[in-house]
C-alpha positions in Angstrom: -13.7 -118.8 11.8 -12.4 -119.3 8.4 -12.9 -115.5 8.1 -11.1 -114.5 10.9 -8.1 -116.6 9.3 -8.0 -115.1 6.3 -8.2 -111.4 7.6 -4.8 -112.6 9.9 -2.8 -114.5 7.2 -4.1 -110.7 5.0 -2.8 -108.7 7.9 0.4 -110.5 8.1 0.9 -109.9 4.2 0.4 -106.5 4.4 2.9 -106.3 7.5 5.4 -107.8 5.9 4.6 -105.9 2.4 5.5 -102.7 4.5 8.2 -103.6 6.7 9.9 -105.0 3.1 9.3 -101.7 1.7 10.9 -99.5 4.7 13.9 -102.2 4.2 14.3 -101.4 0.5 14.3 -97.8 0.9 16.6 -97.9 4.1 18.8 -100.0 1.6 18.7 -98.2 -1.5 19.4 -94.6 1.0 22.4 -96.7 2.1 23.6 -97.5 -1.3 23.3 -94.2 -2.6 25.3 -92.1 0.4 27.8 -94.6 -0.6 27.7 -93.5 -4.4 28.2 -90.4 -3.8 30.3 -90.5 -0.8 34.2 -89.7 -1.0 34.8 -92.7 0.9 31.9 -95.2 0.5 31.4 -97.8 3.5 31.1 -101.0 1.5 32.6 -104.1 2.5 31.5 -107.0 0.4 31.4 -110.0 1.3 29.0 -113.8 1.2 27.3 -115.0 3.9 25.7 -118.8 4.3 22.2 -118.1 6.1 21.0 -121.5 7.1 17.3 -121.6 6.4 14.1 -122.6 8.4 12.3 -122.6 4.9 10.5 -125.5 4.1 9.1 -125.4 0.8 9.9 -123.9 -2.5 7.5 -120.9 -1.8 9.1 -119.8 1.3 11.9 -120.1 -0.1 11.6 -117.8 -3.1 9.7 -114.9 -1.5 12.8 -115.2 1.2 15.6 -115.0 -2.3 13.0 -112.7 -4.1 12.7 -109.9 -1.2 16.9 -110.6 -0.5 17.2 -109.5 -4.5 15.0 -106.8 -4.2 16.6 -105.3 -1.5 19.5 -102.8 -2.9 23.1 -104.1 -1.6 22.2 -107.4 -1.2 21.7 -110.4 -4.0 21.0 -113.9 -3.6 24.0 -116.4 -5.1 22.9 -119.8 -4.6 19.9 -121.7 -3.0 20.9 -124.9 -1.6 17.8 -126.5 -0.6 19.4 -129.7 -0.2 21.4 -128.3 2.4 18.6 -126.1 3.3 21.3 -122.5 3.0 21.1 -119.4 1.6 24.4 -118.0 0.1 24.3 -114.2 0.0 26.1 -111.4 -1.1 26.4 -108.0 0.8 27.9 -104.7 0.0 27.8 -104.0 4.0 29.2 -107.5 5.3 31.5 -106.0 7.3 30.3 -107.9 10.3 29.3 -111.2 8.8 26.9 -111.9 12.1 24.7 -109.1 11.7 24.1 -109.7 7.9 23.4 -112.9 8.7 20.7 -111.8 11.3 19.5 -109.3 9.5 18.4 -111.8 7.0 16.8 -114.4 9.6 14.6 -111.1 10.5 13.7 -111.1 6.8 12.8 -115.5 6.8 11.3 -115.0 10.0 8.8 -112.1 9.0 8.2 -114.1 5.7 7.6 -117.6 7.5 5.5 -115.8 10.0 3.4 -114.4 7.2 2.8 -116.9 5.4 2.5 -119.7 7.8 0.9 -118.0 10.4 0.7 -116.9 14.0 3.9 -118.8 15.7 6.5 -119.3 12.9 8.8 -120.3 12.3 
């Protein structure tokens, strides 16, 4: 049983290990049209992204991958008020950003909690 445990929770890393790649190369393909673009398509802008995160851990593999991805940076962690504060070179619709990164929490919760996070 324990076994069977371990391979899921190892499964679910390695989903969300790829997933976060494809994000960060979608990201950093996005960032670079915009480099070298006449007329990039950045509109910055911060988002608050309340979180389901419940410990530190979640919390900093959810900031970590954020930072990681290119066009996208992590300003503050509130955990007393359990929010994110993010920054995003794409924010011209505030709502999407904002889902896009409750994808990214989910995926991580559901990795490393387990089968029906968050």
């Amino acid at each position: 049983m324990i076994v069977i445990l371990v391979v899921r929770r190892l499964a679910a890393l390695i989903a969300l290990a790829a997933w976060a790649s494809g994000a960060i190369v979608r990201a950093s393909l996005m960032v670079a049209r915009d480099v070298i673009a006449p007329s990039p398509r950045v509109v910055p802008g911060v988002v608050i992204v309340p979180l389901r995160s419940r410990t530190p851990l979640e919390t900093a593999v959810v900031s970590g991958l954020i930072i990681l991805t290119p066009g996208t940076m992590t300003v503050t962690i509130r955990p007393d008020e359990r929010e994110l504060w993010v920054h995003g070179m794409y924010a011209a619709d505030p709502e999407a950003l904002r889902a896009e990164l409750r994808e990214l929490e989910g995926r991580v919760l559901r990795a490393l909690r387990g089968r029906g996070a968050p």
